[in-house]
Structure formats: structure tokens, C-alpha cells
C-alpha positions as CSV (number, residue, x, y, z in Angstrom):
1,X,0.0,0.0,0.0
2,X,1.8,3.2,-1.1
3,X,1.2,6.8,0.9
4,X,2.1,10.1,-0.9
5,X,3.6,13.1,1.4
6,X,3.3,16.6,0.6
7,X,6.3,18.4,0.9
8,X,5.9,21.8,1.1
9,X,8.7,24.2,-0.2
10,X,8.2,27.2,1.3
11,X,8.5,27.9,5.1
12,X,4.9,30.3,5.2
13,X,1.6,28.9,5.8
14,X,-0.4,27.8,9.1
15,X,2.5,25.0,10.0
16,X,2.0,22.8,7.5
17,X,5.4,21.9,6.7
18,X,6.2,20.8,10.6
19,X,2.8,19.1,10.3
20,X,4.0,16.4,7.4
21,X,7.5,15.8,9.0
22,X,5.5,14.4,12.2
23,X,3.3,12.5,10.4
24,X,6.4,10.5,8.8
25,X,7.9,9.8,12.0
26,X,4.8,8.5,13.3
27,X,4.8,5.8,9.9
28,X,8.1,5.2,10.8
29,X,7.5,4.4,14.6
30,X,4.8,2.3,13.8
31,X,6.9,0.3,11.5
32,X,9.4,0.0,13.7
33,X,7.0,-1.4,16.5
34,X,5.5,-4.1,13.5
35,X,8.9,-5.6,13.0
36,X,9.4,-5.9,16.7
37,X,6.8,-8.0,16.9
38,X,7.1,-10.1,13.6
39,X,10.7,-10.9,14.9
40,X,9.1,-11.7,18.7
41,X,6.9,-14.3,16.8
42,X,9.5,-15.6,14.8
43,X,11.7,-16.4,17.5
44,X,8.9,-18.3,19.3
45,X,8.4,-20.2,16.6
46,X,11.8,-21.1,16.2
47,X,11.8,-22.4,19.7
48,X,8.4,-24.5,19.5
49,X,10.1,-26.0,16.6
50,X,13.5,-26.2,18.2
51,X,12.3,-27.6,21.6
52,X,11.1,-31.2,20.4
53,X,14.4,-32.1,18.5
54,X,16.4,-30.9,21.5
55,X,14.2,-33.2,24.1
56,X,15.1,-36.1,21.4
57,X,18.6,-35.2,21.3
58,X,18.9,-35.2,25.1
59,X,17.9,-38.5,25.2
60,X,20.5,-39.8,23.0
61,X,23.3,-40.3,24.3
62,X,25.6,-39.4,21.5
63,X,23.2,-36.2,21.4
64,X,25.8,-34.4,24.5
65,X,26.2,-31.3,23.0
66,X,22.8,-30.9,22.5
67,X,21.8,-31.8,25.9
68,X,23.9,-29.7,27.5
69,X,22.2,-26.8,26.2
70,X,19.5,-27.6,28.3
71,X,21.4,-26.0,31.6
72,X,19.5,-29.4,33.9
73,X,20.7,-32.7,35.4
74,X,18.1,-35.0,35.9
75,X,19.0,-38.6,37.1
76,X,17.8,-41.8,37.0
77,X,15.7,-42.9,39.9
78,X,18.1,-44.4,42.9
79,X,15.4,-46.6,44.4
80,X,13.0,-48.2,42.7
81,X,10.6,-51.4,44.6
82,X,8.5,-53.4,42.4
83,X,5.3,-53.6,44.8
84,X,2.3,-54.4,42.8
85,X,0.8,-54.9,39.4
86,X,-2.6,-53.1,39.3
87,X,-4.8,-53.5,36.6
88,X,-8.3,-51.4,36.4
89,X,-11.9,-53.3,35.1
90,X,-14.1,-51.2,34.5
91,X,-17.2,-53.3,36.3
92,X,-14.8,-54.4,39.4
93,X,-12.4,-51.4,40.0
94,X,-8.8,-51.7,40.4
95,X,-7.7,-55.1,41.0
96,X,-4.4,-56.1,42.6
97,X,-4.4,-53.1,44.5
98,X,-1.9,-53.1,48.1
99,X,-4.1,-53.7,51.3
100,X,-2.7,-50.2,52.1
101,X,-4.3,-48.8,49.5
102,X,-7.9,-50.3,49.5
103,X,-9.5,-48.2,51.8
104,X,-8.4,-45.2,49.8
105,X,-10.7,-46.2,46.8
106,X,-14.4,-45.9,47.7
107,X,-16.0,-49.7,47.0
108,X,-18.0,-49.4,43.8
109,X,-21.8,-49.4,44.2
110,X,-22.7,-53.4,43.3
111,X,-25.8,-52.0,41.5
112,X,-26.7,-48.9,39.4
113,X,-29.7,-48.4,41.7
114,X,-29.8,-48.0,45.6
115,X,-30.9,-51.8,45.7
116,X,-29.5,-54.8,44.8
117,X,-32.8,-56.9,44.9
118,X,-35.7,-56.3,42.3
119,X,-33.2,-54.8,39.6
120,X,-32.5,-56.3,36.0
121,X,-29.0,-58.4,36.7
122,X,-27.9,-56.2,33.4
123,X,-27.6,-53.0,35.8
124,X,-25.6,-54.3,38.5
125,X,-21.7,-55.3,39.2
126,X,-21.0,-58.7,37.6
127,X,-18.2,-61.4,38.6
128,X,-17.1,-65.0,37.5
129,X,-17.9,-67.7,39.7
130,X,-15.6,-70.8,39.5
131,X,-17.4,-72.4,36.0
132,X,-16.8,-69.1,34.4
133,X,-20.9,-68.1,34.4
134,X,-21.1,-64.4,35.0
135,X,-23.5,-63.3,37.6
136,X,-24.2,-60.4,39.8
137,X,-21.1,-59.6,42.4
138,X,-23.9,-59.6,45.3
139,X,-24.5,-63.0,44.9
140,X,-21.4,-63.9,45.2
141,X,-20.4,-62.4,48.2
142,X,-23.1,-64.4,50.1
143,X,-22.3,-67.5,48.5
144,X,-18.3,-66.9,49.4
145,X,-19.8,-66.0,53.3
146,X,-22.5,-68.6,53.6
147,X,-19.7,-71.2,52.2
148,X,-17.2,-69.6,55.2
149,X,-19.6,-70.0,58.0
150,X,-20.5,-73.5,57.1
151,X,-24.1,-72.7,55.9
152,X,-24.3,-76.0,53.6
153,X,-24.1,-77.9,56.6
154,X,-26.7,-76.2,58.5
155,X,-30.0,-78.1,59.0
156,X,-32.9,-77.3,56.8
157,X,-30.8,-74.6,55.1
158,X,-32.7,-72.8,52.6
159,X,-35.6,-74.2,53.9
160,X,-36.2,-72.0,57.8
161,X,-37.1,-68.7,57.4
162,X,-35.9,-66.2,59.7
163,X,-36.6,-63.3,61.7
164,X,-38.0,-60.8,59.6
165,X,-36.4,-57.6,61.6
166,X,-32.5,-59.3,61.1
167,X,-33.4,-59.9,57.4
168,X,-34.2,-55.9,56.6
169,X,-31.3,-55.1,58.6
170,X,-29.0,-57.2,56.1
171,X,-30.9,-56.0,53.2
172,X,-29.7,-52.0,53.8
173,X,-26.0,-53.8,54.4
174,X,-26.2,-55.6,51.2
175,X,-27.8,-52.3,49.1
176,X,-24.2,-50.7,50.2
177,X,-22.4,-53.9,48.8
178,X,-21.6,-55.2,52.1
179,X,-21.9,-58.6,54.2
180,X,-22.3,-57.9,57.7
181,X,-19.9,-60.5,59.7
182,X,-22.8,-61.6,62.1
183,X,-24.9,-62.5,59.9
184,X,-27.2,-65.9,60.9
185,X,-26.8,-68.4,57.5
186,X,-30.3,-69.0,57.7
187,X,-31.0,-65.1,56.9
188,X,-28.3,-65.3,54.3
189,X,-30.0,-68.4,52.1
190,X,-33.2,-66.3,52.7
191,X,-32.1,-63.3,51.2
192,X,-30.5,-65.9,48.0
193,X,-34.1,-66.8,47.6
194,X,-35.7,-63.8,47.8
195,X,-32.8,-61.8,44.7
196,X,-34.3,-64.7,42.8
197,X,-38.1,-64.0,43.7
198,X,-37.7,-60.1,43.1
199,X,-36.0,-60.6,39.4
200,X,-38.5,-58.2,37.5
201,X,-38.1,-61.2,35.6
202,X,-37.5,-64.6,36.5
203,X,-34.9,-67.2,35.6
204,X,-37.5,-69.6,33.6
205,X,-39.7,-67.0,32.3
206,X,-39.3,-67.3,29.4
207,X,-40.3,-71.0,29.4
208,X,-43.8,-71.8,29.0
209,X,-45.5,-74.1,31.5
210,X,-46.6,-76.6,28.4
211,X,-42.9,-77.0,27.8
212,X,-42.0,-77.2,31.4
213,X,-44.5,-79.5,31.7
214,X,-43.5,-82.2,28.7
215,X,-39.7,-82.5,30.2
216,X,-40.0,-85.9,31.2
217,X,-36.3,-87.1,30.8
218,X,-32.8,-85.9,31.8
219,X,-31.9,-84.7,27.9
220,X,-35.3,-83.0,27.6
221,X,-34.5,-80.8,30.4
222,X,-31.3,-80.0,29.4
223,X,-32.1,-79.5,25.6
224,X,-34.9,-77.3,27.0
225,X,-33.2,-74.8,29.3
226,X,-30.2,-74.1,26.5
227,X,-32.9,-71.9,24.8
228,X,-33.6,-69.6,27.8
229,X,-31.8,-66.2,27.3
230,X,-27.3,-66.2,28.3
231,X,-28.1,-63.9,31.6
232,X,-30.8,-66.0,33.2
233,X,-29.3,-69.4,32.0
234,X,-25.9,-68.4,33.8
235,X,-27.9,-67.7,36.4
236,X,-29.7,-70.8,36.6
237,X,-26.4,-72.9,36.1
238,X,-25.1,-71.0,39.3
239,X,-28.0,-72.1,41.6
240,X,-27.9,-75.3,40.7
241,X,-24.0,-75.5,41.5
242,X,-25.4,-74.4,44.7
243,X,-27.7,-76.7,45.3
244,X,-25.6,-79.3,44.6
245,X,-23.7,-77.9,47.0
246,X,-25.9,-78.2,49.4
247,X,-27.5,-81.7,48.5
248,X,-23.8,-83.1,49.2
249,X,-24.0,-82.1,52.5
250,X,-27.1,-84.0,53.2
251,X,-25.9,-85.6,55.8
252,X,-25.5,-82.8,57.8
253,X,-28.4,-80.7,56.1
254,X,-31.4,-82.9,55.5
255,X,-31.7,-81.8,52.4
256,X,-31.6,-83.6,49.3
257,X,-32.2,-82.9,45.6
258,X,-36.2,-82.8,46.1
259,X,-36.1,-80.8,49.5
260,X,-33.7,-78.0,47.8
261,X,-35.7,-78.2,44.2
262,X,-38.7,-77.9,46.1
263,X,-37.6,-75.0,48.1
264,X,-36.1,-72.6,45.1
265,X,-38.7,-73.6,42.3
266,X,-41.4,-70.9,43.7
267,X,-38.5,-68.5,43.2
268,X,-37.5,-69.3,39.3
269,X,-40.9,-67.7,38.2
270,X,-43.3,-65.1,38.3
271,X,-46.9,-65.6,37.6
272,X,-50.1,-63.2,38.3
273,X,-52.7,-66.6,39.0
274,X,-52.2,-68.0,42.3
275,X,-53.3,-71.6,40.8
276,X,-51.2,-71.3,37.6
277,X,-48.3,-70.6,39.6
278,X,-48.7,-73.6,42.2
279,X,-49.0,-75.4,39.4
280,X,-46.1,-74.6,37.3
281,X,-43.8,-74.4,40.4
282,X,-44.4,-78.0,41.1
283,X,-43.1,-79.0,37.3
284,X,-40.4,-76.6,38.1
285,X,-39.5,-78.6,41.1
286,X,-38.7,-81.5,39.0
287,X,-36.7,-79.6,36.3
288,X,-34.5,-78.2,39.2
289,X,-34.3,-81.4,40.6
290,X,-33.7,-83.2,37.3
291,X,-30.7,-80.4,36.7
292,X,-29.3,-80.9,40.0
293,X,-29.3,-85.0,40.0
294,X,-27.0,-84.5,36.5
295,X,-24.6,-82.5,38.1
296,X,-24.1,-84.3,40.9
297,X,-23.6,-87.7,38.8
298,X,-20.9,-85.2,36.2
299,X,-19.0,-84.5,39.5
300,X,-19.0,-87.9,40.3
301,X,-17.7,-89.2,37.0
302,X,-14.8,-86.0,37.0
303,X,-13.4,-87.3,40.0
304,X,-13.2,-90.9,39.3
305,X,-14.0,-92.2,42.1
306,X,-17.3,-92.4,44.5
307,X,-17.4,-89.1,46.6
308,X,-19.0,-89.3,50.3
309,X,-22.3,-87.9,49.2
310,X,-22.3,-90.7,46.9
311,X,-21.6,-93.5,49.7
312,X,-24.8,-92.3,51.1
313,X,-28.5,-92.9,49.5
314,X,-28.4,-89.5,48.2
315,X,-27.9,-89.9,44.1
316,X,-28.7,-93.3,43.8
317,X,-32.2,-92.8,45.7
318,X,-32.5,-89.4,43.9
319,X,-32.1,-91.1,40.6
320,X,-34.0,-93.8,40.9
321,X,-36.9,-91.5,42.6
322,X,-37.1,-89.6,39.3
323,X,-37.5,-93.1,37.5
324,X,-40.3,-94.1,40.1
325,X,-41.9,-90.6,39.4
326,X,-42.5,-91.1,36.1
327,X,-43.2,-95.0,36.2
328,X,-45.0,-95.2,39.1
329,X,-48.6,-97.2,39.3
330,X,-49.8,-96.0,42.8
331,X,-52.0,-93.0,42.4
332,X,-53.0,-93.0,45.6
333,X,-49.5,-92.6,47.2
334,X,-48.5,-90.1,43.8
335,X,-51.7,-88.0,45.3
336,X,-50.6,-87.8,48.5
337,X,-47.0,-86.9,47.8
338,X,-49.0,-84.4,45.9
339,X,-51.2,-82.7,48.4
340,X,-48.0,-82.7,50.2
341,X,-46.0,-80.9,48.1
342,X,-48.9,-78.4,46.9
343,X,-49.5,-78.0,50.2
344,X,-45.3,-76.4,51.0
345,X,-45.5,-74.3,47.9
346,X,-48.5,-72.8,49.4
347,X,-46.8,-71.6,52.3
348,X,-43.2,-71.3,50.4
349,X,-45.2,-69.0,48.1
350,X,-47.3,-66.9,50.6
351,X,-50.3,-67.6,48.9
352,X,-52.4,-68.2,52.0
């Protein structure tokens, strides 16, 4: 952009001559001013380009001369402990954390509500349990404590109800992801019972009663529950791990496969008809019961040998009592085995 000055020759007038002489020093002052700056940014881009190549140079060590422009000295750590490996899931937290660390990391909420019970499995904190079926964290932190206390081998577990006042007292415990240490076993297999009942849907659901009903063999029953959706049949095949838990420890328990099938069927589904449900429970019953005989004969044949629960009546008599169910002649005894077991789900069920 050129600019034309008027020079004016004479020296009369009102000043103008003095008045064009400032106005050049000002363009020149101003110039003056714009190359101070375009050589401030220059030599800030220099450096922003410079800096990078100097860091790499610093680290090589036939690099000296250019690390020594750097003016620092900065050594290699002196003592260095390996103490943990830490790892971070991001269901489960930091795992392989120092014990001296835990209680610095706030425990993660087990569900994305204020309550573990009631809630879709799909919203809450998920672990492994030893077959590799992946299942709510709450649940296995009352398996891993009613295991510690011995609950398998205390009488009629599953089966006595508890004190209603201890059982909402460990329910607030468990919302916050926590086990309380006193807890009585019998309140613990309660409260396993009751996650199952609340499932806003249940574990067999999505089975209809007509197919629950035509299971009358082993391979039926298995063929049958592989269609059930993956979250409810990995819950399934972790109850009945636990019940075969439990049915091994008859001898201490009382309960064998038909006590603890007959105690967790009401809890497997949800239906609206009172009679509908009594109904399809007791056909659950013998699914469960089917499921657990199987995998107490598959343990049996994994360890080669006959286990102590086998020495005892427990399979064979469970086996052959699902045999006698289906062959059997006596309808008089069938009905009163019958009434009997209509008559538990009733109260199992709360339906009177």
C-alpha cells in the first residue's frame, strides 16, 4: 500500500510543513513497532520448533552437546521397589491393589440403583464364579460368606425362614455392597431366595408351562433350558451349583435334591394366577431337581471315584426317585405326595 507526502517548499503557511515531518515519524514508529513484533513471533516459533528435537537429542546419548544446552541434570531414579501390578476393570475397579491402599478407593456401588434386589441383573456389578458363568457380584459375596460359616451344613438350610427384623437389617447392608460379619446363615439363604423371587423377571420365564410340563427325561430338560436367554441361563447354572452344593452335605443338612428343588422352584418364576403358579412351580420342582441330579452324577464321573455324598443314598435314591416318578402305578401314594408338596408351595409362596 503506497502513501504520498506533501512536501511543502516554502517555510509560510499555518504550520503545515512541521505538520507532514510528524506524520512521517509516526509511519516510521509504527513500522518499527511491527517488526518488533514479527521478529518476537519468529523467535517463538523457532523455539516451538526447536524444543522437540532438542528433548530427542537429550535422550541420545551421542546427542551431549545438545543436551547440555539444556542447563539441567536429571538422574535416573536411585530406588525403585516393584510392589504391585494393578490392573483397572471397569465393572470391578482396580484389581491387585496393596491392602494399604484399598480403603483409599471408595468400594463401587454393586448395583446402578440404591438396591440390589428387584433390579435387571444387566444394571448391576458382575463377577465369575468358578465355571466361568457371569452373575451379579452380590450374589457372590453371600455364596463366598454362607460357604465360610459353614451354611451348607446347617439343618434345613434354605428351607427355615428367619426373623423378619435381622433380614431388613441385612438387606440395607447388602444395598451398600456389604456382608455384615454376624450374619445368621439362615437369613443369608433367605435373602438368596428372595434376589431370585424379586428378578423383575424370573430365571424360567421365558419357558412356557406346556414346555416345562413335557420335560419328562434328563436330555429334555437339558435340551430345553439351553434356549432360555445367556443372563438368566448363567444364572440358573449357578443355583444349581449351589444346590448341589448343598444336596452333598445332606448328611449334615437334611436336604436332598427334592427338598432344595422344592424350596427354590417358587423363586424361578413369576406368575399373576395363584393356581397357575402352584401349578407350574411343582413342574419346576422336578426340572431343578432333574438339573441338580445330573450335576451331581458329572462331579461324580470327574473325580473318578465315588465321593461321600455318593456313599450315602443321596444320588442313587435321587435317581432312581425320578425313574419311580414317572413310572410309578400307585396313584393314591402319587396324590398324596402331591397334596404334600402343593401344600409347601402354598406356604413357600405366601399364597395363603
Amino acid at each position: 500500500m503506497g502513501e504520498v507526502v506533501l512536501i511543502s517548499r516554502s517555510g509560510s503557511g499555518c504550520g503545515g510543513g512541521g505538520g507532514v515531518g510528524e506524520r512521517k515519524a509516526d509511519h516510521q514508529e509504527r513500522q518499527g513497532q511491527q517488526g518488533q513484533v514479527l521478529e518476537l513471533l519468529l523467535a517463538a516459533l523457532r523455539k516451538s520448533v526447536a524444543l522437540p528435537c532438542q528433548m530427542a537429542d537429550a535422550d541420545d546419548p551421542a546427542g551431549g552437546a545438545a543436551g547440555a544446552g539444556w542447563g539441567m541434570d536429571i538422574g535416573w531414579p536411585t530406588d525403585v521397589r516393584h510392589v504391585a501390578h494393578v490392573t483397572f476393570d471397569r465393572l470391578q475397579g482396580f484389581l491387585g491393589l496393596p491392602v494399604e491402599f484399598e480403603l483409599q478407593i471408595p468400594c463401587p456401588a454393586p448395583s446402578a440403583s440404591a438396591s440390589v434386589f428387584g433390579v435387571s441383573p444387566e444394571s448391576m456389578q458382575c463377577g465369575y464364579d468358578d465355571r466361568g458363568n457371569s452373575v451379579p457380584k452380590i450374589l457372590l459375596l453371600m455364596q463366598e460368606r454362607l460357604y465360610s460359616q459353614d451354611g451348607l451344613k446347617a439343618e434345613g438350610i434354605f428351607r427355615i425362614t428367619p426373623e423378619n427384623s435381622q433380614e431388613e437389617h441385612v438387606r440395607e447392608q447388602l444395598n451398600r455392597g456389604v456382608v455384615p460379619d454376624d450374619i445368621d446363615v439362615h437369613c443369608l439363604a433367605s435373602l438368596i431366595k428372595a434376589w431370585f423371587r424379586e428378578l423383575p423377571e424370573g430365571v424360567l420365564d421365558s419357558l412356557s408351562p406346556e414346555q416345562v410340563l413335557n420335560c419328562n427325561t434328563e436330555e429334555q430338560c437339558v435340551e430345553l433350558v439351553s434356549h432360555i436367554p445367556v443372563t438368566h441361563a448363567a444364572l440358573l447354572s449357578w443355583v444349581v451349583e449351589l444346590m448341589a452344593d448343598v444336596v452333598e452335605e445332606e448328611e449334615s443338612n437334611k436336604m436332598n435334591a427334592r427338598n432344595i428343588a422344592m424350596v427354590f422352584a417358587p423363586n424361578m418364576t413369576q406368575m399373576t394366577d395363584p393356581l397357575t403358579a402352584l401349578m407350574h412351580a411343582v413342574q419346576v420342582m422336578n426340572l431343578l431337581k432333574t438339573l441338580v441330579l445330573k450335576t451331581l452324577r458329572e462331579r461324580e464321573d470327574d473325580e473318578g471315584s465315588y465321593s461321600t455324598f455318593s456313599s450315602s443314598p443321596t444320588l442313587s435314591d435321587g435317581l432312581d426317585e425320578v425313574d419311580r416318578e414317572h413310572d410309578q402305578g400307585d396313584e393314591g401314594q402319587q396324590s398324596d405326595n402331591g397334596q404334600r408338596t402343593a401344600n409347601w408351595f402354598v406356604q413357600e409362596a405366601h399364597l395363603i
